[in-house]
Structure formats: structure tokens, C-alpha cells
C-alpha positions in Angstrom: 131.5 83.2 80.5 133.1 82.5 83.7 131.3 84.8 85.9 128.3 82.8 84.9 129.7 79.8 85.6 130.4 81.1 89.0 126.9 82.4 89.3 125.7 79.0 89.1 128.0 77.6 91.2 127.3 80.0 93.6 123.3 79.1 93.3 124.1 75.4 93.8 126.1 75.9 96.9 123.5 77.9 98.5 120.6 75.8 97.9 122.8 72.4 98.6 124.9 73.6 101.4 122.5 72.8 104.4 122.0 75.5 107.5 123.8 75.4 110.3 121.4 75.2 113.5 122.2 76.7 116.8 119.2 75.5 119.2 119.3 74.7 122.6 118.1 71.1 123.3 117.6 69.2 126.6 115.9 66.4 127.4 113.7 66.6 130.6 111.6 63.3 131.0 112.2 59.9 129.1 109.2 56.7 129.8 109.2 53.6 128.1 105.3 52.2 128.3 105.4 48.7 126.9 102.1 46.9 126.4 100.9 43.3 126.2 103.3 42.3 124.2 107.5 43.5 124.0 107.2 44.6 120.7 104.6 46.8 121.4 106.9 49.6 123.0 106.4 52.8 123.3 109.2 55.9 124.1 107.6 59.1 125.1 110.1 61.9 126.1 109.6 65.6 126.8 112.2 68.5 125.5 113.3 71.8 125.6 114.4 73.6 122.1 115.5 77.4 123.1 113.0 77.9 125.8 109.9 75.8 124.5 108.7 72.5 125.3 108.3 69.3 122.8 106.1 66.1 123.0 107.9 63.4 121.4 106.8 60.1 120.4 108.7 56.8 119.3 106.3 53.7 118.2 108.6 51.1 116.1 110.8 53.2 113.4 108.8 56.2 113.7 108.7 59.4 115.3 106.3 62.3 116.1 107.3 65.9 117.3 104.3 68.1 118.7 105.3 71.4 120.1 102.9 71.6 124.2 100.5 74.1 124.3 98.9 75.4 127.2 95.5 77.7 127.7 96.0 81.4 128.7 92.9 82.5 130.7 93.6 86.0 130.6 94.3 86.2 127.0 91.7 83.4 125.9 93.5 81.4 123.9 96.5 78.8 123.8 100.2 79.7 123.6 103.2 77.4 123.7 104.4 76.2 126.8 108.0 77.6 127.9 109.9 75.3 129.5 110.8 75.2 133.3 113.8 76.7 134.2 116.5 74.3 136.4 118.3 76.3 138.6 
């Protein structure tokens, strides 16, 4: 009975217990576009997660994440864009 118990417990810790993360993130352009009016704000800021550059977006309370792209002419088709390296 107790190494069911266990079992169980065991199960609930591994789908409770959330993952550790160990990405690389740096920010490397911020703008703040405001419109007619101030409320009408904009943040738009470009990252780097390990090696790969990010689009993101902040209008009011939300957020949007959209991984770059760029068009390979040798290969003929897109692949993500790595990010520069800052020496």
C-alpha cells in the first residue's frame, strides 16, 4: 500500500513540479511608437533566446512572440534568423 501511495506521489510531483529553463535571453532593440492618442502605445522589442531572434509585441495588457524568419536563396526556403553576435 505504501509504495502505491508513493507512486502517486511521485506522478503528481512530476507533472506539477514545473521545468527548470536554462535559455539565454538578451534584449537587443526596445521602441515605443505611440499614436494619436497616449493610450494608444505600442512597445516593440527584438530578442535573442540561445542564438535565435524574437519579434515581440506589447499593445495594452497583451503580448505577442513571433520567432524572425529570413529567406535562404540557396536553399529556397525560409529558416530562422540567428542572432548577431556582439563582440
Amino acid at each position: 500500500m505504501r509504495k502505491k501511495i508513493l507512486f502517486i506521489i511521485l506522478i503528481m510531483c512530476m507533472f506539477t513540479i514545473p521545468t527548470v529553463s536554462l535559455a539565454e535571453i538578451e534584449v537587443i532593440e526596445s521602441k515605443k511608437i505611440t499614436a494619436d492618442k497616449p493610450l494608444n502605445r505600442i512597445n516593440i522589442g527584438v530578442i535573442c533566446i540561445n542564438g535565435y531572434e524574437y519579434v515581440v509585441v506589447r499593445f495594452w495588457d497583451k503580448v505577442s512572440i513571433v520567432q524572425s524568419f529570413r529567406y535562404n536563396l540557396t536553399l529556397g526556403k525560409s529558416i530562422p534568423k540567428k542572432c548577431k553576435t556582439r563582440e
